[in-house]
N, C-alpha and C positions, 0 to 999 in steps of 0.2 A: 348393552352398556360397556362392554368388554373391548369393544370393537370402536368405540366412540373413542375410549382411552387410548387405547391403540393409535388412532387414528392423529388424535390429538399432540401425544406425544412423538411421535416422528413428525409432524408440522414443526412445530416446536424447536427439537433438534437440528430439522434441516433449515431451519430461517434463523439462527441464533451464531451471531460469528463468537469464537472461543480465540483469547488470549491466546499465543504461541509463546513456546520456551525455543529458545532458539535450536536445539537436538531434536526439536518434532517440525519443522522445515522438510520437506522434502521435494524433491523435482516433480511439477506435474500438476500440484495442490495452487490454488487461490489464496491469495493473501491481498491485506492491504493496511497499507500503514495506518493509525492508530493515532501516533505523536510522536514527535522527535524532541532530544533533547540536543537543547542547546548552549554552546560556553561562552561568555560575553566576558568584557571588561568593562567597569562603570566608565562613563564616559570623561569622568574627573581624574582621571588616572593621569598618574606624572612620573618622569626617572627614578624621582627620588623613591616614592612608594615604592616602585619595584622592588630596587634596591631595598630597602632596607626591609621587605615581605608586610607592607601594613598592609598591601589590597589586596584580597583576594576575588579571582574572577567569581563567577556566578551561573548558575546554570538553572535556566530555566526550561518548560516542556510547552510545546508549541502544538497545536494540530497544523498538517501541511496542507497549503491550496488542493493539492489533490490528493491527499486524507478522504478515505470512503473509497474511493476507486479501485477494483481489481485490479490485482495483478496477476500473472501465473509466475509460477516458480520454473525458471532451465536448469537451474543447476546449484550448488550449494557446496560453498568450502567455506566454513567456520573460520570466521566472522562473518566473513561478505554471502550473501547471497544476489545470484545474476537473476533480474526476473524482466520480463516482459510487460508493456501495458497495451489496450487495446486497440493501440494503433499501429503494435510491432516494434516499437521504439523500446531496447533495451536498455538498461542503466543496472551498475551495482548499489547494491543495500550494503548498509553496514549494523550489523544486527546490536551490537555495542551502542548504537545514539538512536534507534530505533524499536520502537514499541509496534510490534506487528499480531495483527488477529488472522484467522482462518477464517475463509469464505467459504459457504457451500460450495459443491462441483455443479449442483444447479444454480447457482447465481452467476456465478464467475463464468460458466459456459453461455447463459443467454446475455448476458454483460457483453461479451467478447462477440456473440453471433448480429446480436440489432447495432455495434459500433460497425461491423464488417459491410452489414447492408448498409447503413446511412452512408458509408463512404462510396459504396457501390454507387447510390441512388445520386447522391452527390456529382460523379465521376457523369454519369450516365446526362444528367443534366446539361455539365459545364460544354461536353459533347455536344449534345441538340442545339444548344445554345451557339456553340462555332460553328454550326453549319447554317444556320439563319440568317 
């Protein structure tokens, strides 16, 4: 029974992504955004409003097109962090308008290995395919 529990709970743990505070970021680990928040201005907005402070903007929380997707973390100087996706394509985060979670190191590693192959297999194809 001991060993079920056991067993149980580490599945558990390592399939479950956890909320990130932005000081538990570190270089190496899997993330993936979560939601962003976003600042608009009602579309009715006029000079005058400005002026005189009756609108204010509004902010609402979006999930992003590629929301769910690993990323690995390069590198981290508060606010921004630099991370990678699995196509090698870098971009910065800005931890201030984003909601980020921790990916297991087994998710984010077999995420990052079957994108490496498809484009291998891809590559391998478009090949056969110009010699025909």
């Amino acid at each position: 029974m001991s060993d079920y529990t056991t067993i149980r709970e580490t599945y558990e743990v390592d399939t479950v992504s956890r909320t990130l505070a932005p000081e538990d970021i570190r270089a190496g680990m899997y993330i993936a955004v979560l939601n962003e928040r976003k600042t608009t201005w009602p579309w009715f907005l006029t000079a005058e409003d400005i002026f005189y402070d009756r609108v204010k903007p509004f902010v609402c929380s979006v999930i992003p097109t590629e929301g769910g997707k690993p990323l690995r973390v390069i590198e981290v100087c508060l606010p921004f962090v630099l991370i990678e996706n699995e196509r090698g394509q870098t971009k910065t985060l800005d931890v201030r308008t984003s909601s980020l979670v921790q990916m297991s190191d087994r998710y984010g590693r077999e995420s990052f290995r079957r994108a490496t192959e498809s484009r291998e297999r891809k590559r391998a194809q478009r090949k056969e395919d110009a010699k025909e």
